[in-house]
MMTF fields as JSON, N, C-alpha, C and O atoms, coordinates in Angstrom:
{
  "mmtfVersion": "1.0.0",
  "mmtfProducer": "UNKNOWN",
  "numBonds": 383,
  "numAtoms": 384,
  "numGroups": 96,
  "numChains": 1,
  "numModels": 1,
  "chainsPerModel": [1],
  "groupsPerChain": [96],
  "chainIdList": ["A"],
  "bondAtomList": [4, 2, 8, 6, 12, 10, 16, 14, 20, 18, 24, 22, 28, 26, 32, 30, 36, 34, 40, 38, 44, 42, 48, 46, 52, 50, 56, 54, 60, 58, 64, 62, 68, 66, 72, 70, 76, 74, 80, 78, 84, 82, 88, 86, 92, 90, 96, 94, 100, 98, 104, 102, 108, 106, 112, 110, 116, 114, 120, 118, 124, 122, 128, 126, 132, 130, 136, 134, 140, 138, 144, 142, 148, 146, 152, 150, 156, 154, 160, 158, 164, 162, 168, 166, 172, 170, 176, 174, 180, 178, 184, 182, 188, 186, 192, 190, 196, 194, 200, 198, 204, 202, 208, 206, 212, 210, 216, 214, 220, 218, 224, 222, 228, 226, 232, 230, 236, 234, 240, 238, 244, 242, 248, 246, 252, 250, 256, 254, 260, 258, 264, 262, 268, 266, 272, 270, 276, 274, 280, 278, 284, 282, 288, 286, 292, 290, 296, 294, 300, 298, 304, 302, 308, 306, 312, 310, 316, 314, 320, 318, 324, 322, 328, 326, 332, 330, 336, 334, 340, 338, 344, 342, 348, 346, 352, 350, 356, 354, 360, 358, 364, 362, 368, 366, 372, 370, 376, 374, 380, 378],
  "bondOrderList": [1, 1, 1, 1, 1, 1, 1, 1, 1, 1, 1, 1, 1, 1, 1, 1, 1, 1, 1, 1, 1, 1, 1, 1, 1, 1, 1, 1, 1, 1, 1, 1, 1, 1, 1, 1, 1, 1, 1, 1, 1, 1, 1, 1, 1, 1, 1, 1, 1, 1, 1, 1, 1, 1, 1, 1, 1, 1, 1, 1, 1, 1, 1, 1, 1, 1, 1, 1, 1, 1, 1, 1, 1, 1, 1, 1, 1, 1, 1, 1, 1, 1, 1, 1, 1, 1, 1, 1, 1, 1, 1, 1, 1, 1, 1],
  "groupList": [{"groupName": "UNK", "atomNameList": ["N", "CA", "C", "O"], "elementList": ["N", "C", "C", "O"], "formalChargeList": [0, 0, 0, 0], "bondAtomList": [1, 0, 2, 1, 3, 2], "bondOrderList": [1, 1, 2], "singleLetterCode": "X", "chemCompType": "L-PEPTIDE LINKING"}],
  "groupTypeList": [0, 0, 0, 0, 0, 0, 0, 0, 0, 0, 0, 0, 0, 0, 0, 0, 0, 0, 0, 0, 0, 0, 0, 0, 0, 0, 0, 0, 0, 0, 0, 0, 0, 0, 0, 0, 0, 0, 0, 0, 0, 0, 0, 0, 0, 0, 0, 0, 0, 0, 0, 0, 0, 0, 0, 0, 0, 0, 0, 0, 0, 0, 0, 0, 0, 0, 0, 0, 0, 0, 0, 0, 0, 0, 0, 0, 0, 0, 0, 0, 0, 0, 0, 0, 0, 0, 0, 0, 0, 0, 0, 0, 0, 0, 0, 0],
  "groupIdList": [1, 2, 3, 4, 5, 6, 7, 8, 9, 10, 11, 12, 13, 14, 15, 16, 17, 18, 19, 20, 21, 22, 23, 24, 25, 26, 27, 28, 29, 30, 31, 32, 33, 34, 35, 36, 37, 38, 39, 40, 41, 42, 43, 44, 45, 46, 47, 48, 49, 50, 51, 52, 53, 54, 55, 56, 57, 58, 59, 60, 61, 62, 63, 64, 65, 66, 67, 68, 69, 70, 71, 72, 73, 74, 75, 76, 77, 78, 79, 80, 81, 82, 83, 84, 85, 86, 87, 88, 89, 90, 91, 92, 93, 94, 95, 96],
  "secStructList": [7, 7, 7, 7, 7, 7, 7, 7, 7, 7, 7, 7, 7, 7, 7, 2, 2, 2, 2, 2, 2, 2, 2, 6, 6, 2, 2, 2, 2, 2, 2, 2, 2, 2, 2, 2, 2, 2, 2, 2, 2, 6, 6, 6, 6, 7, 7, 7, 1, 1, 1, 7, 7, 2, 2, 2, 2, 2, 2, 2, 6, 6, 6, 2, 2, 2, 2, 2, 6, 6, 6, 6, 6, 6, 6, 6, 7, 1, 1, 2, 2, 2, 2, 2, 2, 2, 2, 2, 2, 2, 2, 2, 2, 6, 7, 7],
  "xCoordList": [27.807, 28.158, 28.207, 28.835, 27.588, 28.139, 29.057, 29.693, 29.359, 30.565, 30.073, 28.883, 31.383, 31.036, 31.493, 32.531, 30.365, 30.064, 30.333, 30.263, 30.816, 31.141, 30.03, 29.011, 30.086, 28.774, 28.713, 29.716, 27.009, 27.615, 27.825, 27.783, 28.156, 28.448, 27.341, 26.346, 27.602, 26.672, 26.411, 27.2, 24.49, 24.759, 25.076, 25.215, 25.189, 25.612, 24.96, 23.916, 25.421, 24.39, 23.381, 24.082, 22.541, 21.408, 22.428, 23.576, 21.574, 22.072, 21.39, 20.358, 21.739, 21.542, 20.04, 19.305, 19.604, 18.544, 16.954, 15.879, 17.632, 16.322, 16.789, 16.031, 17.823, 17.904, 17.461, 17.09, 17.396, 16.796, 15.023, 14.403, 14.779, 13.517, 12.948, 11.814, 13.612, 13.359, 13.284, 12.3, 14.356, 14.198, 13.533, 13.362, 12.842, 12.157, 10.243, 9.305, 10.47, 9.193, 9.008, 7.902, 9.979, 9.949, 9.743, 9.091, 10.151, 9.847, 9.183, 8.797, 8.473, 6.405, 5.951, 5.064, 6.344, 5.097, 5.478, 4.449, 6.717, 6.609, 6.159, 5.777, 5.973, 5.58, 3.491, 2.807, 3.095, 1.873, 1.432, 0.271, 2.577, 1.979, 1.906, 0.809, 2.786, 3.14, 1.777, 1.339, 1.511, 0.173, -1.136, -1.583, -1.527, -2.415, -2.898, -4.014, -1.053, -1.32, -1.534, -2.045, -1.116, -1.591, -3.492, -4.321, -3.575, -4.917, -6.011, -7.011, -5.568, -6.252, -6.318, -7.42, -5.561, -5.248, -6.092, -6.555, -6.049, -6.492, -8.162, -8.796, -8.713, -9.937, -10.603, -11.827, -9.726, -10.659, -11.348, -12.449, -10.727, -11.663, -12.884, -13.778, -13.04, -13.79, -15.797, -16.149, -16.416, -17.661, -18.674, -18.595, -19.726, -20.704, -21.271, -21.174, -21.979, -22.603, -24.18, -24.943, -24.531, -26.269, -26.108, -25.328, -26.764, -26.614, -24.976, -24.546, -24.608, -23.649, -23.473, -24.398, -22.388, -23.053, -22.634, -22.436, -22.565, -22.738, -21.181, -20.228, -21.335, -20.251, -19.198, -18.008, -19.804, -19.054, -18.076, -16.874, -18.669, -18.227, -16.531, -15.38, -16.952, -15.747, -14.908, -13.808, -15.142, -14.165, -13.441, -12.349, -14.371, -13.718, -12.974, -12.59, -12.972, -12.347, -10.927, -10.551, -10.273, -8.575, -8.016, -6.85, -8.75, -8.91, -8.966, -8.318, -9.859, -9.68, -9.061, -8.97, -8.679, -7.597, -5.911, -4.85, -6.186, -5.045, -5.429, -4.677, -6.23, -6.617, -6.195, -5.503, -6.549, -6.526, -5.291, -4.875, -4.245, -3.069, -2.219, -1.093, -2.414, -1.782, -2.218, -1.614, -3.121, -3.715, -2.858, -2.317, -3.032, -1.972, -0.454, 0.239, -0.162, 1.365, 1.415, 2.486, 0.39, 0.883, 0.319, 0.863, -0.177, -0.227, 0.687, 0.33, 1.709, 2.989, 2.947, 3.804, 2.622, 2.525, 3.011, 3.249, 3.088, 4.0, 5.183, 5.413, 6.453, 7.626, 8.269, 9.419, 7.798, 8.313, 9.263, 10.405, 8.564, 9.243, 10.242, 11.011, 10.119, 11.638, 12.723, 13.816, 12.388, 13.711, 13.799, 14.933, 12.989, 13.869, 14.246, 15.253, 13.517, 14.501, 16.11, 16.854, 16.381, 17.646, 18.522, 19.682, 17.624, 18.447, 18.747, 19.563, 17.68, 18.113, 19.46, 20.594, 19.217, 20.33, 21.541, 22.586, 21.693, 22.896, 23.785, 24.903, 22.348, 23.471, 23.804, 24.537, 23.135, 22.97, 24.753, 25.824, 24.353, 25.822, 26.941, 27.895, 26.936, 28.022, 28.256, 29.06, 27.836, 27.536, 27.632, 28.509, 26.207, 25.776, 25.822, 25.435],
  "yCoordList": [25.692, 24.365, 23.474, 23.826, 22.402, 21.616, 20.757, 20.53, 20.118, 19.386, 18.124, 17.878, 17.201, 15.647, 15.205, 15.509, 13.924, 13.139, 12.024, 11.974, 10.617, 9.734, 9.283, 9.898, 7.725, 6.955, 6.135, 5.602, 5.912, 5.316, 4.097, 3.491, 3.298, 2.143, 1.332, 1.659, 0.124, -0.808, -1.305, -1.521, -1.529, -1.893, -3.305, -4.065, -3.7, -4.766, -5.828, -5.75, -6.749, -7.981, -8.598, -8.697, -8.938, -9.23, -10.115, -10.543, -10.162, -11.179, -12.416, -12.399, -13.367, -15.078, -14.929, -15.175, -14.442, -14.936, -14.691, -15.277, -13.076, -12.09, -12.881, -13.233, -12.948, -13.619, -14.899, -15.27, -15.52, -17.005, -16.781, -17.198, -16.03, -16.076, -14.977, -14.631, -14.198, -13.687, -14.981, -15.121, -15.821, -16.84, -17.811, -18.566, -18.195, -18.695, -18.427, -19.162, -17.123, -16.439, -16.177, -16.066, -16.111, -16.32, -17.504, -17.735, -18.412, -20.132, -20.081, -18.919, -20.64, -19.979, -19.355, -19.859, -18.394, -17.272, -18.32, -18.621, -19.026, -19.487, -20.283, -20.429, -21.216, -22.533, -22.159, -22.898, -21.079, -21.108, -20.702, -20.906, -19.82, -19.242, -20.687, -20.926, -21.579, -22.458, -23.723, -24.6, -23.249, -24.432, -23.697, -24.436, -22.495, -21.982, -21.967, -21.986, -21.909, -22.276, -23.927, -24.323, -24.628, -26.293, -26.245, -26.493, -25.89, -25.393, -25.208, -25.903, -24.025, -23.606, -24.694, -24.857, -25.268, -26.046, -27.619, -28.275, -27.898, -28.76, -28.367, -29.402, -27.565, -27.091, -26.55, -26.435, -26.169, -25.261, -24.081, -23.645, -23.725, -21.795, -22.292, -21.462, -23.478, -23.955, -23.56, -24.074, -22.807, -22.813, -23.604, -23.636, -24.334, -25.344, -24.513, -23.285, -25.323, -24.846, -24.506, -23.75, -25.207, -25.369, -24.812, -25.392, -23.622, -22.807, -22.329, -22.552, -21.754, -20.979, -19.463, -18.68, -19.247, -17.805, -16.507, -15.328, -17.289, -15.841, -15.712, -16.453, -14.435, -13.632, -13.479, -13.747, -12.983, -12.676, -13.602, -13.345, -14.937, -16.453, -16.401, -16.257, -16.558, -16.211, -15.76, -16.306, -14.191, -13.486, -13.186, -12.628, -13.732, -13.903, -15.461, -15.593, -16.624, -17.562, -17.591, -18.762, -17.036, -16.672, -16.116, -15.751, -16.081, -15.501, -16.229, -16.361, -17.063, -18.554, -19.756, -20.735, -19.708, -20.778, -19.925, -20.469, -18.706, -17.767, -18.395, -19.345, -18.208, -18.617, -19.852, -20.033, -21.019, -22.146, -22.371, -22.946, -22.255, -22.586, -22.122, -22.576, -20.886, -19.71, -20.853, -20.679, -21.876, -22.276, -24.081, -24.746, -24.455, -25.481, -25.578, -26.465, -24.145, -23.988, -23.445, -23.528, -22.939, -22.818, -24.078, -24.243, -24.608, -26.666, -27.159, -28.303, -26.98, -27.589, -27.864, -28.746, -27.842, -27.777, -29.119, -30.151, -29.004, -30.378, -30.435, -30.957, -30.313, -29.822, -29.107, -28.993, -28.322, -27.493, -26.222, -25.834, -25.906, -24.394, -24.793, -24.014, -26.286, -26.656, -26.855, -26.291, -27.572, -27.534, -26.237, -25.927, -25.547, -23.864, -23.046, -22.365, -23.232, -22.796, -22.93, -22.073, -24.513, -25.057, -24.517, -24.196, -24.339, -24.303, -22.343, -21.83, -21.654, -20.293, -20.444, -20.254, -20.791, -20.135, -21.313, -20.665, -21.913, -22.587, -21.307, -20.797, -21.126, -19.82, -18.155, -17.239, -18.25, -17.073, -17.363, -16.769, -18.414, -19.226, -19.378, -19.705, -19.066, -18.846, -20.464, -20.623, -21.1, -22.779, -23.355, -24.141, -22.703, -22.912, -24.345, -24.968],
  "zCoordList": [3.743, 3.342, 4.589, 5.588, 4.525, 5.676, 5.761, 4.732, 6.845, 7.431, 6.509, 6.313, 5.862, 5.444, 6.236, 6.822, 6.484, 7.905, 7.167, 5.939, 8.31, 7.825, 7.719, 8.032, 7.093, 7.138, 8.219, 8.693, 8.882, 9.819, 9.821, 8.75, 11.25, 10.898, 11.174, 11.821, 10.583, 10.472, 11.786, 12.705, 11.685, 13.682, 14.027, 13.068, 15.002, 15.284, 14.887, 14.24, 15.179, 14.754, 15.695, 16.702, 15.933, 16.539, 17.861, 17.749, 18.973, 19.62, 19.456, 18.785, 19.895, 19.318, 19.341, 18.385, 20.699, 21.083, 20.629, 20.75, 19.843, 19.313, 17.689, 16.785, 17.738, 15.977, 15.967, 14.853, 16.643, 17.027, 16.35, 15.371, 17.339, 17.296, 16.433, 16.762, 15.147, 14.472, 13.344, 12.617, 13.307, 12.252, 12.459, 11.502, 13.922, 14.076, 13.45, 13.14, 13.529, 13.208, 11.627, 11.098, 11.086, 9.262, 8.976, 7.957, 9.648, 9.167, 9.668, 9.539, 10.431, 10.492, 9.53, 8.841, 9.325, 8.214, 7.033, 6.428, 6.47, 5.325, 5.06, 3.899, 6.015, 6.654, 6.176, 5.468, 6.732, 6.714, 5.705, 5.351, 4.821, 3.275, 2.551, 2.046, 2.433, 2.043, 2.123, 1.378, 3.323, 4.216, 2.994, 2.116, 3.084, 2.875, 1.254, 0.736, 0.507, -0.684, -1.074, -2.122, -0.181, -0.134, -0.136, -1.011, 1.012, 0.939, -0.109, -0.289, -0.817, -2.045, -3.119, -3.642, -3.421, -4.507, -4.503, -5.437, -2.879, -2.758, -2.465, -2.26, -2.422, -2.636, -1.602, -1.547, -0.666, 0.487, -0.091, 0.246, -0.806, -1.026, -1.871, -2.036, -2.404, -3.239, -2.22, -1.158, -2.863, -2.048, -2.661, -3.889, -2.078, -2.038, -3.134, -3.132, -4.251, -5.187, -4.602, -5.203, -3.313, -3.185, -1.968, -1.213, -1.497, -0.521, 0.465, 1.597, -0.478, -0.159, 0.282, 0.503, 0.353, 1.177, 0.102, 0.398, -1.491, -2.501, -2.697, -2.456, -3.245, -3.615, -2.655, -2.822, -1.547, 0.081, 0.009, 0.08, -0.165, 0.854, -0.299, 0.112, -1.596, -2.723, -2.355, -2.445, -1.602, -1.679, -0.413, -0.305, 0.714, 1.609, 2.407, 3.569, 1.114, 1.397, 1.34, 1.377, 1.288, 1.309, 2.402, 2.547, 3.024, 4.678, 5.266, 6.304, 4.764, 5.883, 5.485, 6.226, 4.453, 4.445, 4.909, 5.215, 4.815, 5.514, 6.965, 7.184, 7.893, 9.178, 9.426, 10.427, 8.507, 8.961, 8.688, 9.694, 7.782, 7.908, 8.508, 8.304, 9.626, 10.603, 11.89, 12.949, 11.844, 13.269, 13.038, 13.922, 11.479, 11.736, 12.057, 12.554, 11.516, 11.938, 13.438, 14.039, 14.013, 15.324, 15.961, 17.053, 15.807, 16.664, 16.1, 15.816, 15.743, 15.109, 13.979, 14.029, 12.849, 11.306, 10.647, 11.274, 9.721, 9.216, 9.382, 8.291, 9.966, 9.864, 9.422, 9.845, 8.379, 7.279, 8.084, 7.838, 8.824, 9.45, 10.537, 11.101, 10.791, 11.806, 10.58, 10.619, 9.659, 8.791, 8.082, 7.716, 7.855, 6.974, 8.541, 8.735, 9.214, 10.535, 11.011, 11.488, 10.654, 10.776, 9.82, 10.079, 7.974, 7.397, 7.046, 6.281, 7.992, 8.155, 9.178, 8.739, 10.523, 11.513, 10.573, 10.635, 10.218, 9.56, 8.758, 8.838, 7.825, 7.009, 7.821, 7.448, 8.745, 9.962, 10.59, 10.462, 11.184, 11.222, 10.858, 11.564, 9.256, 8.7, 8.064, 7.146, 8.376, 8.294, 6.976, 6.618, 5.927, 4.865, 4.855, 3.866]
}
């Protein structure tokens, strides 16, 4: 039989600086899912009816509006990922 072990404890909490820039890096990614689905809607994946590049071009247009909205959020994006940034470390914060 073995020994019962406690559970352990919970680890600490990040320090500011790696949690900073962990929430910094989620508001980005949401920021660009967000960009990419703007994207689509507004008709990037859309391919040219008169020499296009087929089936391929279809299925690999979600890739590049994935690309292109990964390249507007890193030239600074529309603001989106500074305010869910603020409004992450707020509740990180304890703030809400």
């Amino acid at each position: 039989m073995h020994p019962i072990q406690s559970l352990p404890t919970p680890a600490s909490p990040a320090p500011p600086a790696s949690r900073d820039a962990a929430l910094n890096k989620a508001a980005s990614a949401l920021e660009s899912t967000f960009l990419a689905e703007m994207l689509k809607y507004a008709g990037a994946e859309q391919t040219p009816r008169d020499f296009g590049g087929g089936i391929g071009e279809s299925q690999f247009a979600s890739f590049l509006a994935q690309a292109e909205a990964d390249a507007i959020t890193k030239n600074g994006g529309i603001g989106l990922s500074r305010a869910i940034y603020a409004a992450l470390k707020a509740r990180a914060d304890g703030q809400r």
